[in-house]
N, CA, C and O of each residue as an XYZ file, in Angstrom:
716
protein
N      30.901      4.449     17.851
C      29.807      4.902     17.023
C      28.520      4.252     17.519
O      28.332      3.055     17.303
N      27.343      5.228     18.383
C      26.132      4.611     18.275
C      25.461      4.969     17.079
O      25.591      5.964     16.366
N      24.464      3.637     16.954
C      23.364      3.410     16.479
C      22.124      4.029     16.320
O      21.415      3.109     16.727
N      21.378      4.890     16.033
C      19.992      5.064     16.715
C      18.795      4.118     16.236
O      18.770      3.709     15.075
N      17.995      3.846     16.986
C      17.365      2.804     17.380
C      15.832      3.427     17.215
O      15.262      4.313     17.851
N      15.393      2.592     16.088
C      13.995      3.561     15.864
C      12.674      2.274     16.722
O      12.742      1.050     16.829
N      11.604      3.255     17.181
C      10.520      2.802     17.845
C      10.306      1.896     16.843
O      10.792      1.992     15.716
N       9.505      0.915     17.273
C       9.124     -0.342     16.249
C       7.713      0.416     15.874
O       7.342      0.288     14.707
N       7.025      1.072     16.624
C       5.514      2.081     16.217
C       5.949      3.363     15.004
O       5.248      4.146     14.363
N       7.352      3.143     15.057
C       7.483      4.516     13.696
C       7.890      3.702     12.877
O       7.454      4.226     11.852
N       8.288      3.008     12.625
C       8.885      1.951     11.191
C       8.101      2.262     10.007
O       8.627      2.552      8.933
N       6.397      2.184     10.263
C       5.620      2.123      9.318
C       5.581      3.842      9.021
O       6.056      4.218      7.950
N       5.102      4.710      9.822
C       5.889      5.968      9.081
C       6.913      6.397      8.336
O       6.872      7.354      7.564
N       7.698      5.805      8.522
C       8.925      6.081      8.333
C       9.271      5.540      6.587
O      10.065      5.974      5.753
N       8.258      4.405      6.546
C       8.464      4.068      5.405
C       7.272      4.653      4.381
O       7.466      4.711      3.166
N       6.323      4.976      4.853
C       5.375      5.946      4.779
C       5.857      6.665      4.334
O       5.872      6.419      3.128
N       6.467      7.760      4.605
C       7.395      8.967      4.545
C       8.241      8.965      3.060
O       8.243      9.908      2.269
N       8.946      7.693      2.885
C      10.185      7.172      2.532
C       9.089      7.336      0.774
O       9.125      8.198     -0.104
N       8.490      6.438      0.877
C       7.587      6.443     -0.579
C       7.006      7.290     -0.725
O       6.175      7.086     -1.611
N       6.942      8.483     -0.215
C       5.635      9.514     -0.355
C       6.893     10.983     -0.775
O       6.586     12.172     -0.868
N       8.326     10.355     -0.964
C       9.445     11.898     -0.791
C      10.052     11.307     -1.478
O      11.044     11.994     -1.722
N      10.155      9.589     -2.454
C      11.385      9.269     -3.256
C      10.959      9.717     -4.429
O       9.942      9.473     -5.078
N      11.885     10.416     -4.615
C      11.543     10.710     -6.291
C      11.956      9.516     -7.319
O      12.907      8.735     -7.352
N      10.795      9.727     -8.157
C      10.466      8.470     -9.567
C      11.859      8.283    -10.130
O      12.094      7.106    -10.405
N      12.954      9.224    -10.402
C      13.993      9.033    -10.855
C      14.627      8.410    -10.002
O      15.458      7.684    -10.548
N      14.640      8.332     -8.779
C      15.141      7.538     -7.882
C      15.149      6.119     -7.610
O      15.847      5.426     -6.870
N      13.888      5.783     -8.653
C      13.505      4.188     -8.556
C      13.379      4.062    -10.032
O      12.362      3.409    -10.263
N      14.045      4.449    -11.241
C      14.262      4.253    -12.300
C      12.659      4.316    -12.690
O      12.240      3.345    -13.320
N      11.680      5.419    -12.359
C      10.548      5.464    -12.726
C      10.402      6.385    -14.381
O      10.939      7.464    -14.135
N      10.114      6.402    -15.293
C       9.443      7.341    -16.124
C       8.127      7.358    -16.570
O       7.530      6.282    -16.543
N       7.621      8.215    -16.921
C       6.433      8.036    -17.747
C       6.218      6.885    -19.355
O       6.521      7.038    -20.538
N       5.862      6.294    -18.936
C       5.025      5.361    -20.542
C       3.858      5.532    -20.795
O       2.997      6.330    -20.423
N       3.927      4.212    -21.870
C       2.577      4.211    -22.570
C       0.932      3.754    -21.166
O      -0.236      4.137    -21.104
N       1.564      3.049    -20.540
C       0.736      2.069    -19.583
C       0.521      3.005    -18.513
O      -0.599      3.173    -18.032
N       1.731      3.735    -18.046
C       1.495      4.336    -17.029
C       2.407      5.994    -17.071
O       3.550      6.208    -16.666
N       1.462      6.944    -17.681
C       1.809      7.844    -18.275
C       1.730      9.248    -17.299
O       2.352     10.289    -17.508
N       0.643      8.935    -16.005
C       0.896     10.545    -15.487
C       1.704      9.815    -13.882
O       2.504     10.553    -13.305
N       1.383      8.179    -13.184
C       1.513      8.342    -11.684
C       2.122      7.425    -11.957
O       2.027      6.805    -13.016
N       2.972      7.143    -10.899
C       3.815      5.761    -11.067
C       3.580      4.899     -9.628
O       4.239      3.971     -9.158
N       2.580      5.467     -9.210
C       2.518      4.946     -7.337
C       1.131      5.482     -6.698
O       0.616      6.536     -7.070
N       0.783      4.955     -6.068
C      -0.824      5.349     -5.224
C      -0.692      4.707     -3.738
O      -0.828      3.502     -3.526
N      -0.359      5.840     -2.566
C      -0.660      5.783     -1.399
C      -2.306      5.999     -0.716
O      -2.688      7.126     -0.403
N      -3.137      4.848     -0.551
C      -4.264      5.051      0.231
C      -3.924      4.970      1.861
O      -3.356      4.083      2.497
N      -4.330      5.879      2.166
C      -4.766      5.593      3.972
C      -5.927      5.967      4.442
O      -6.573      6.881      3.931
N      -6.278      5.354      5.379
C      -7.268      5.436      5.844
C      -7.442      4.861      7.767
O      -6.638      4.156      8.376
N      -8.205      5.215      8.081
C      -8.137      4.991      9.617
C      -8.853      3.767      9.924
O      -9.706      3.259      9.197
N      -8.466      3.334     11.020
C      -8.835      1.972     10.967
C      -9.246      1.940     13.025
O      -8.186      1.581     13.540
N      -9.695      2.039     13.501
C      -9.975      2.762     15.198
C      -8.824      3.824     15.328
O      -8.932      4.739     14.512
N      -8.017      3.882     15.961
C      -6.769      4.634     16.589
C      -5.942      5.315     15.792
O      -5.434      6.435     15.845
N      -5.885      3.931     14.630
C      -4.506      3.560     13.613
C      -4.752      4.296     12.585
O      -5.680      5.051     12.294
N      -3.736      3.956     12.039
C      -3.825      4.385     10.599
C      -3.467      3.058      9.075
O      -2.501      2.313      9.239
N      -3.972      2.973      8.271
C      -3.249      1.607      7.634
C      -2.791      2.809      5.941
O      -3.229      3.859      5.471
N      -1.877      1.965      5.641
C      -1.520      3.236      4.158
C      -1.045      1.790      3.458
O      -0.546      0.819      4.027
N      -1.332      1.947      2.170
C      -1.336      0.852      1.269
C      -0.593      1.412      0.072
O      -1.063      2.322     -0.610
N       0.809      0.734     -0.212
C       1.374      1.179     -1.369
C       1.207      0.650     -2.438
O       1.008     -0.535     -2.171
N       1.146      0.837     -3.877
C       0.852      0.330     -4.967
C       2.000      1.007     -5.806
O       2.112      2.232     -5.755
N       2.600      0.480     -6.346
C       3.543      0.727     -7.483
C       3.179      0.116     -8.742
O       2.362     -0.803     -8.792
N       3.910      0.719    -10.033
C       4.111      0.410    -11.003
C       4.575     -0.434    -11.266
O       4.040     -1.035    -12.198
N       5.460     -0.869    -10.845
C       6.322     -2.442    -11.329
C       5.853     -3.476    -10.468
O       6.422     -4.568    -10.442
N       4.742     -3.188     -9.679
C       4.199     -4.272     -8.656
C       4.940     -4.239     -7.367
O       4.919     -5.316     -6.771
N       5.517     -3.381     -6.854
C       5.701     -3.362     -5.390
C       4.619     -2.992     -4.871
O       3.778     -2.339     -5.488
N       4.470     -3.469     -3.323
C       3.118     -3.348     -2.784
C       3.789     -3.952     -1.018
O       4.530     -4.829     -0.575
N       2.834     -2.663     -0.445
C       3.380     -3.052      1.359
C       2.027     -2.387      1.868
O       1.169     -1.724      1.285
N       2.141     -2.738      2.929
C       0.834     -2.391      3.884
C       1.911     -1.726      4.847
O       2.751     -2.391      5.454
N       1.810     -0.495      4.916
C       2.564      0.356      6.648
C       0.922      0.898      7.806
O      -0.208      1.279      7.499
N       1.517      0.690      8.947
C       0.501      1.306      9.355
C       1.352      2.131     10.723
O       2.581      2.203     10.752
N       0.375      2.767     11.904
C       0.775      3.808     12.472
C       0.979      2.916     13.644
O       1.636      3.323     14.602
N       0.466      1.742     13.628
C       0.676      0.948     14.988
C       1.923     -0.133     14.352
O       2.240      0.076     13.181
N       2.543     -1.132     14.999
C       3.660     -2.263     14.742
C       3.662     -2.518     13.964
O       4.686     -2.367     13.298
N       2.443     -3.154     13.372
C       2.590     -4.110     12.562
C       2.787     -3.568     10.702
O       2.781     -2.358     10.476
N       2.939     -4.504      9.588
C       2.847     -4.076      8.552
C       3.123     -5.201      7.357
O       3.301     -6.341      7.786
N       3.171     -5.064      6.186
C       3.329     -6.292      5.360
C       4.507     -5.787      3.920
O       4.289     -5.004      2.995
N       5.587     -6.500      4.198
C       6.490     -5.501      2.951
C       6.905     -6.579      2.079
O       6.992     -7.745      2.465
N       7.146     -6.212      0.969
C       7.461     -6.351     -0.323
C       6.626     -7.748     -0.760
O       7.046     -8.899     -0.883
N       5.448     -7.260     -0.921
C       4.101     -8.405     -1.502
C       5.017     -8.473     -3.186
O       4.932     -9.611     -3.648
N       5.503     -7.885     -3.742
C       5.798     -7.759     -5.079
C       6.563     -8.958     -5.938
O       6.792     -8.919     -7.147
N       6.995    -10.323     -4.776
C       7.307    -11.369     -5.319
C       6.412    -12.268     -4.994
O       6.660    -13.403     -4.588
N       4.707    -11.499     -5.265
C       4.008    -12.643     -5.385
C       3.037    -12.183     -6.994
O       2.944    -10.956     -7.006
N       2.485    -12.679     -7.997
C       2.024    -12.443     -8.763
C       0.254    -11.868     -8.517
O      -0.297    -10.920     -9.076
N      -0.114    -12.480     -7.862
C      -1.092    -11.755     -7.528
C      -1.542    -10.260     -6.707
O      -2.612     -9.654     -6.656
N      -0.369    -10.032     -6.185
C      -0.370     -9.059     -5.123
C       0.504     -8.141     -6.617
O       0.183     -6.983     -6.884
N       1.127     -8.578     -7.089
C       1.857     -7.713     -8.553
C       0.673     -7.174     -8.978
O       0.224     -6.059     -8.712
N       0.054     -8.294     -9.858
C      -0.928     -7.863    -10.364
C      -2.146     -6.847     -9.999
O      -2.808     -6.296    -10.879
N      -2.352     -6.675     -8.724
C      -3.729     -5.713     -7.718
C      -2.683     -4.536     -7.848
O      -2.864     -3.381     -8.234
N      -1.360     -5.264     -7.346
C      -0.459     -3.327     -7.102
C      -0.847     -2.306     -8.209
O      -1.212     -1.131     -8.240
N      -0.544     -3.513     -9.299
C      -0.461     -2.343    -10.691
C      -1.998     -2.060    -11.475
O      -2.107     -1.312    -12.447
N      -2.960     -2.689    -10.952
C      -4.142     -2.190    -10.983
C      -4.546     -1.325    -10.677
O      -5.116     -0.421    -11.288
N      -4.223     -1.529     -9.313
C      -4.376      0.241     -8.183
C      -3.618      1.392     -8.755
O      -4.199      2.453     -8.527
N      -2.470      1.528     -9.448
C      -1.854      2.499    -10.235
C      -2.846      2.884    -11.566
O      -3.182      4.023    -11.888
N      -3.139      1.886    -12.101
C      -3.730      2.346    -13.302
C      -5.101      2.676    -12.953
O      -5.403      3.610    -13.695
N      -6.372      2.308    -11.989
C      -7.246      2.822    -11.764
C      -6.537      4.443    -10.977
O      -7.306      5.374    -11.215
N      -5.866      4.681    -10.529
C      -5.130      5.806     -9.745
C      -5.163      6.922    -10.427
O      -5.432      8.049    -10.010
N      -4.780      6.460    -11.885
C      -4.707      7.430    -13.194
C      -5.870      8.211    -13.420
O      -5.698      9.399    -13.689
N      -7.319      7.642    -13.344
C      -8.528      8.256    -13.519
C      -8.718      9.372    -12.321
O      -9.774     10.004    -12.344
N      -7.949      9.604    -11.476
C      -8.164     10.434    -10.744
C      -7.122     11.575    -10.785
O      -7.127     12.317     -9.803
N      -6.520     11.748    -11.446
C      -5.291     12.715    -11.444
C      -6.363     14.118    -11.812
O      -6.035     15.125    -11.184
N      -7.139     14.227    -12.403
C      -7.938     15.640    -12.162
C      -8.573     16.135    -11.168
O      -8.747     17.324    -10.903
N      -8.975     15.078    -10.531
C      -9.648     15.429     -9.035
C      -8.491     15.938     -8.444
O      -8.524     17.111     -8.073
N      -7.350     15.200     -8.267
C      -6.299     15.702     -7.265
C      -5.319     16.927     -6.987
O      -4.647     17.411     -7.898
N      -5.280     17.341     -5.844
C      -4.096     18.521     -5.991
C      -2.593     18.125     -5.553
O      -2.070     17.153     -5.008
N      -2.114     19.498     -6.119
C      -0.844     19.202     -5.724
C      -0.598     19.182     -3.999
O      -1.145     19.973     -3.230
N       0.398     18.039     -3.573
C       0.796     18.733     -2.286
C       2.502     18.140     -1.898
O       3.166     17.210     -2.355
N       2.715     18.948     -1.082
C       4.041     18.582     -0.626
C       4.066     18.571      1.082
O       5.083     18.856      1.715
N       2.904     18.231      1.650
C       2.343     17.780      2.565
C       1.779     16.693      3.251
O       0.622     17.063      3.453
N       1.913     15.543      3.739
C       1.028     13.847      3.666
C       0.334     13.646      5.081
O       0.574     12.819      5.961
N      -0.469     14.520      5.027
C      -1.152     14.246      6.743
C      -2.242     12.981      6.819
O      -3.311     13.020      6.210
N      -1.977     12.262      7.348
C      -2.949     11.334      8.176
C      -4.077     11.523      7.844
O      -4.288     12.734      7.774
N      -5.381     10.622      7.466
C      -6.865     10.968      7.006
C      -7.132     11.465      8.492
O      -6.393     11.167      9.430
N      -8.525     12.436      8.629
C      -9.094     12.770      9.837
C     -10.021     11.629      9.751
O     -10.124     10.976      8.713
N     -10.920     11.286     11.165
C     -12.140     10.543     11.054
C     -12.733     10.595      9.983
O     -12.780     11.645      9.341
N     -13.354      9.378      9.541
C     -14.266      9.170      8.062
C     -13.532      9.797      6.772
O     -14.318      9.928      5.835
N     -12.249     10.208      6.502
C     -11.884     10.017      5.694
C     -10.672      8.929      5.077
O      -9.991      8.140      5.733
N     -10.656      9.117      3.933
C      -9.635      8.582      3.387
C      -8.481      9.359      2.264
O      -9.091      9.923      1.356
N      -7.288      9.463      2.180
C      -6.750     10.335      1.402
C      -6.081      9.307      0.597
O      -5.715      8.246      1.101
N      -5.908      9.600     -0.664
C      -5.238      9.079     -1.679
C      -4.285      9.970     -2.349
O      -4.592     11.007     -2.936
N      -2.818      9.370     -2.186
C      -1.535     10.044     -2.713
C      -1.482      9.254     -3.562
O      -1.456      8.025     -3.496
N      -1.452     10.265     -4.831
C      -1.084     10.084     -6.123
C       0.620     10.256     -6.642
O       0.941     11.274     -7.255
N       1.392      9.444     -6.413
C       3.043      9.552     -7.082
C       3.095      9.564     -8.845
O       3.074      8.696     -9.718
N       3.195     11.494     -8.801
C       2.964     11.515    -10.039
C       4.761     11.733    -10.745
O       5.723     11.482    -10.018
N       4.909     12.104    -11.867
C       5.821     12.236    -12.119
C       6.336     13.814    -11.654
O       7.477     14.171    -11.363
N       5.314     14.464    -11.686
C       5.906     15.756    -11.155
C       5.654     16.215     -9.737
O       5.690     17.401     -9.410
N       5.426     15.327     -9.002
C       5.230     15.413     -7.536
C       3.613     15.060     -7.214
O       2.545     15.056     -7.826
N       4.177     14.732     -5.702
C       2.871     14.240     -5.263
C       1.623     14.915     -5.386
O       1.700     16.139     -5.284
N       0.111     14.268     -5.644
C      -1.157     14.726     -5.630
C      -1.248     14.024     -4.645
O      -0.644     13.012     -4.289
N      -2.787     15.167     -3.803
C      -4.105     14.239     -3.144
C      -5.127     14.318     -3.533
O      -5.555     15.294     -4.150
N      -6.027     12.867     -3.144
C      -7.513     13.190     -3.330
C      -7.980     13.546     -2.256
O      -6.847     13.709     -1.804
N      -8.762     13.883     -1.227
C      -9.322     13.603      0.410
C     -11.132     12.870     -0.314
O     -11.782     13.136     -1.324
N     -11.298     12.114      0.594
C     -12.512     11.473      0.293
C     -13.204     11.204      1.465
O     -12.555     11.136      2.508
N     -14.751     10.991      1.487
C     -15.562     10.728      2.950
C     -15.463      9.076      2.956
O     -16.644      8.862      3.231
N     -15.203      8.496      2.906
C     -15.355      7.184      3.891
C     -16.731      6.997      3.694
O     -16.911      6.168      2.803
N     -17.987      7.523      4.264
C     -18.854      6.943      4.232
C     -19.696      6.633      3.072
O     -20.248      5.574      2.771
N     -19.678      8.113      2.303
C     -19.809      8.358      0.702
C     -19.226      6.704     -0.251
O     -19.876      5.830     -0.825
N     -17.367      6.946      0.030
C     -16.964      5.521     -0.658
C     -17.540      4.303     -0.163
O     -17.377      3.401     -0.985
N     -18.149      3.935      0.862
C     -18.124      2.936      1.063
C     -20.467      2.807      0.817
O     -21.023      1.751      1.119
N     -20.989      3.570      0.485
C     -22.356      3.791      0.128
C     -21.823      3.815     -1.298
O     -22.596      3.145     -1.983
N     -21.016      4.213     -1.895
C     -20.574      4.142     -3.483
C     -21.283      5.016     -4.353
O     -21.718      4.910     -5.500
N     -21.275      6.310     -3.102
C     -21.925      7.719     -3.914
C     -20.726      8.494     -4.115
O     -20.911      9.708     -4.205
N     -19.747      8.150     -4.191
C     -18.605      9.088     -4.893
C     -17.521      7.914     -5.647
O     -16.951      6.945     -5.146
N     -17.514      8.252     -6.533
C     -16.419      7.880     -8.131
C     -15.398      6.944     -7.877
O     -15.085      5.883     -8.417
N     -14.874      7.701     -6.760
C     -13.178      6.986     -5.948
C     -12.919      5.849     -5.353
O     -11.919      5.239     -4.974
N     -14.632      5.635     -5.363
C     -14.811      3.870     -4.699
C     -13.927      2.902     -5.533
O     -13.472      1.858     -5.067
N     -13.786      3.197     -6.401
C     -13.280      2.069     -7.461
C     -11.465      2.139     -7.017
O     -10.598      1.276     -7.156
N     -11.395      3.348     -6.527
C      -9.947      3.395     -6.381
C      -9.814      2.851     -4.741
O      -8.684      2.519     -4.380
N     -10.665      2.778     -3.992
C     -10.389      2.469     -2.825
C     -10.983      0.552     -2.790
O     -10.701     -0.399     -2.061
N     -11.469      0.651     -3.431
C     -11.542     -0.607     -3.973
C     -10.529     -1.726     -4.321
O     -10.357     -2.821     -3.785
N      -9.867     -1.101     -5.441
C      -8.503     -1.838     -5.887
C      -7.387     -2.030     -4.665
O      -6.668     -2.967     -4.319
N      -7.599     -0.714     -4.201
C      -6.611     -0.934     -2.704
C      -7.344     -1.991     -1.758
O      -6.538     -2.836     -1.368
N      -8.483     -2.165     -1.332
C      -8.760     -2.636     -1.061
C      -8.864     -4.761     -1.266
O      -9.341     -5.578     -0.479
N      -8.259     -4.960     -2.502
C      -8.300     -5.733     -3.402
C      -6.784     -6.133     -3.090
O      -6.589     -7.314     -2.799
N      -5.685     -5.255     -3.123
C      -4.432     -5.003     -3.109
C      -4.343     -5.598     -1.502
O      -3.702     -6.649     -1.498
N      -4.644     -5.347     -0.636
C      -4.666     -5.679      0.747
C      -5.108     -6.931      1.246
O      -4.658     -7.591      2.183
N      -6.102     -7.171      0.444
C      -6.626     -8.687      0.460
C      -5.520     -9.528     -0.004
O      -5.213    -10.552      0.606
N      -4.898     -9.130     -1.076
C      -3.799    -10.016     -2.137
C      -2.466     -9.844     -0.513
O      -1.907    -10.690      0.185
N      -2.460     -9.081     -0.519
C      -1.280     -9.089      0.876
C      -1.261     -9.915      1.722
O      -0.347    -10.682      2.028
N      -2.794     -9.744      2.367
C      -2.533    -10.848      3.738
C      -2.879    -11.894      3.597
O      -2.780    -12.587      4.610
N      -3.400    -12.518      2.457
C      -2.991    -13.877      1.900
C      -1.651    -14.359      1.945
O      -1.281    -15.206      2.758
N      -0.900    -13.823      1.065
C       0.285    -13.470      1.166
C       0.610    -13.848      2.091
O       0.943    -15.033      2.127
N       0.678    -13.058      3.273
C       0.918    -13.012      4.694
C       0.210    -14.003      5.629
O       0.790    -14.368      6.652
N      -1.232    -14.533      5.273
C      -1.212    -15.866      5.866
C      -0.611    -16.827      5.689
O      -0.108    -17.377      6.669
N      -0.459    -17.326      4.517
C       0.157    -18.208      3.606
C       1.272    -18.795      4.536
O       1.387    -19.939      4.976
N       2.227    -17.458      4.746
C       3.182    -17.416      5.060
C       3.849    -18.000      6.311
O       4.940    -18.536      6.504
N       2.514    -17.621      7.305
C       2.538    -17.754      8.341
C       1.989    -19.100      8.754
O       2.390    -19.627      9.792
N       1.124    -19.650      8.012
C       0.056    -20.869      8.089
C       1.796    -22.288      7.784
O       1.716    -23.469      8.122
N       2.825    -21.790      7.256
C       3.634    -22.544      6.522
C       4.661    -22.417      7.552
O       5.360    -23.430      7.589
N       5.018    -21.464      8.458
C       5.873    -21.622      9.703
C       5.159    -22.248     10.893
O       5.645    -22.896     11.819
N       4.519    -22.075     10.775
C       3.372    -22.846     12.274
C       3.358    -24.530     11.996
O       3.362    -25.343     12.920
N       3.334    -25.014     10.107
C       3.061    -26.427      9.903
C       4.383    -27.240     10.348
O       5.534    -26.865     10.125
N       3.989    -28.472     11.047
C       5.098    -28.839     11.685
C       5.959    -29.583     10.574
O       5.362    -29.859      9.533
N       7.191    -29.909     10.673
C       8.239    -30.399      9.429
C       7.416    -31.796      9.593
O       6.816    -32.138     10.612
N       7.525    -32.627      8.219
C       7.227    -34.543      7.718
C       8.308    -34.751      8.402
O       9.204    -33.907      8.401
N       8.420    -36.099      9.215
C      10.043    -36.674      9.329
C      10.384    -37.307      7.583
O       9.625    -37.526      6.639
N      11.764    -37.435      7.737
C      12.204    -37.351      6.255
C      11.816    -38.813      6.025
O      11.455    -38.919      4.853
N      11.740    -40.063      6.711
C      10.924    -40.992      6.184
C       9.825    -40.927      5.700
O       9.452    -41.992      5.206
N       8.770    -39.672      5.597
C       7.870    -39.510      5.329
C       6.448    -39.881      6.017
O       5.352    -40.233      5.582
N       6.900    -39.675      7.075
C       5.552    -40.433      7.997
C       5.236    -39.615      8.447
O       6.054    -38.710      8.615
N       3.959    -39.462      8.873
C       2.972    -38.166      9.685
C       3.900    -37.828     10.734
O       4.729    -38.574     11.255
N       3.613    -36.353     11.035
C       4.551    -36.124     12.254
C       3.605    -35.807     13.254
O       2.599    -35.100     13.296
N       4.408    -36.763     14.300
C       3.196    -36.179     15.469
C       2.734    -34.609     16.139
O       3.193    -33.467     16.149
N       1.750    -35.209     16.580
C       1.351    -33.477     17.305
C       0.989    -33.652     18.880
O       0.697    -32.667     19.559
């Protein structure tokens, strides 16, 4: 029995993909009081070449996928990165009229940004200009914002993380360790 062996450059699609086609019943999602039409908000947006897509869930899961290697998964056992995820859902909510239905998830073109809405009855988009959100002449800033907020909470996260494998071990007598 082989294996197949996925590109390390599709991973982040793939999981892309994976959150943008699981259905809410699938992750023990329903509608409540708190979070009554979306249970999830995919932003992407282009970044030179790339692409970066930022997940936000309801119960505080939260990952950064992007179109190149790299990516940041399951921020959701940190409280702060909880807390931005489920912000970004509930600011997400104010946009469910702007959005349409689709069963489609294409990549933003230049200067935009698209926002997938995980509603209970299938996915919405918003499409937005980039330059508009970021001059803060269109509404959605606030939603690209929180993601934006959400991403920050990540690679903290993700420095943290990294700043703590690089520090060299105390010897267990407790004496400075050399460098």
């Amino acid at each position: 029995m082989t294996s197949a062996r996925i590109d390390p450059k599709d991973v982040g699609k793939a999981l892309r993909k994976l959150a943008l086609t699981t259905a809410p019943e699938e992750l023990a999602f329903s509608p409540d009081k708190e979070y009554p039409t979306i249970y999830g908000v995919v932003t992407d947006w282009r970044i030179g070449q790339e692409t970066a897509s930022i997940l936000a869930m309801k119960d505080g899961a939260a990952s950064l996928y992007t179109t190149a290697t790299f990516g940041i998964i399951g921020g959701e056992g940190h409280e702060k990165v909880m807390a931005a995820a489920q912000r970004c859902v509930r600011v997400g909510h104010r946009f469910v009229a702007r959005s349409v239905k689709t069963s489609e998830f294409p990549y933003p073109e230049d200067d935009q940004v698209n926002f997938f809405l995980l509603s209970y009855e299938g996915v919405r988009l918003c499409k937005a200009d980039e330059t508009a959100i970021r001059q803060g002449s269109d509404a959605i800033r606030e939603l690209f914002d929180a993601a934006q907020d959400l991403l920050t909470e990540l690679r903290l996260v993700y420095e943290e993380g990294t700043e703590k494998e690089a520090q060299p071990e105390a010897p267990a007598n407790g004496a400075s360790p050399r460098r």
